[in-house]
C-alpha positions in Angstrom: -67.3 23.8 50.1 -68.4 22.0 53.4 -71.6 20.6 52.0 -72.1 19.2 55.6 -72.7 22.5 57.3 -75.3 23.5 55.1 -78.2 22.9 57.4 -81.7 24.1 55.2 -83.4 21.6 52.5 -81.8 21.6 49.1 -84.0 20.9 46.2 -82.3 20.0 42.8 -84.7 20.0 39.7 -83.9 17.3 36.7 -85.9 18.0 33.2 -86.7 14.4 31.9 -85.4 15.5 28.3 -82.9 17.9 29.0 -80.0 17.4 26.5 -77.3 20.6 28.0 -76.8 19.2 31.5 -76.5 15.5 31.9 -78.4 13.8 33.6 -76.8 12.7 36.8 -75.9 15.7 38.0 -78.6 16.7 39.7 -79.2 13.7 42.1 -75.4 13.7 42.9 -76.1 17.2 43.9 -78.9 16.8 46.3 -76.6 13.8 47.7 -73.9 16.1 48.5 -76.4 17.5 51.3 -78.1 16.2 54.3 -81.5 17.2 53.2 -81.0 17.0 49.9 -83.6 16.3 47.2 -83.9 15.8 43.7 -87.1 15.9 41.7 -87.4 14.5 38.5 -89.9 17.1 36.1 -91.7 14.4 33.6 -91.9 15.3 30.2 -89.7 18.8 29.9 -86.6 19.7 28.3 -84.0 21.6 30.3 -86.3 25.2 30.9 -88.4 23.4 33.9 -89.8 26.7 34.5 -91.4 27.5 31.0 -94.7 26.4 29.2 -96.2 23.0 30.1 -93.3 22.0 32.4 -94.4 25.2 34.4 -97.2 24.6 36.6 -95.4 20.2 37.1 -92.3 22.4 38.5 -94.3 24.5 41.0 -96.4 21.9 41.9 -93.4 19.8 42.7 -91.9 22.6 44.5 -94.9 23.6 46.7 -94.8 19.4 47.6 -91.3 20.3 48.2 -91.7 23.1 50.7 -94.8 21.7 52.1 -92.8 18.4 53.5 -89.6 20.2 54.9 -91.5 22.8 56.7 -89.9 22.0 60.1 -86.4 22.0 58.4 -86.5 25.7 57.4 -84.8 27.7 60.0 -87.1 30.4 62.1 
């Protein structure tokens, strides 16, 4: 894969406690891309989108969205 031609914002989410994937994989992953991003979520285990780590995730990805606005294509 040409990770060069991808042109958008890539966010890649990291759980603080998550014991299935380890835990550099997720910032090599947003590094692969020019806009790349990586956002640790404090405190949750690998389901970021569950229970308490819920409403940290979303917040993080509304930050997320908010501050690459201009980057989105049309």
């Amino acid at each position: 894969m040409d990770f060069a031609a991808v042109t958008t914002p890539v966010l890649t989410l990291r759980a603080e406690h998550d014991l299935l994937v380890p835990p550099q994989i997720a910032p090599k992953t947003a590094a692969r891309y020019r806009y790349g991003t990586c956002v640790d979520i404090a405190g949750s285990d690998h389901l970021v989108f569950s229970g308490d780590a819920l409403a940290t995730t979303m917040g993080h990805i509304d930050a997320w969205i908010a501050g690459n606005r201009g980057l989105f294509a049309s």
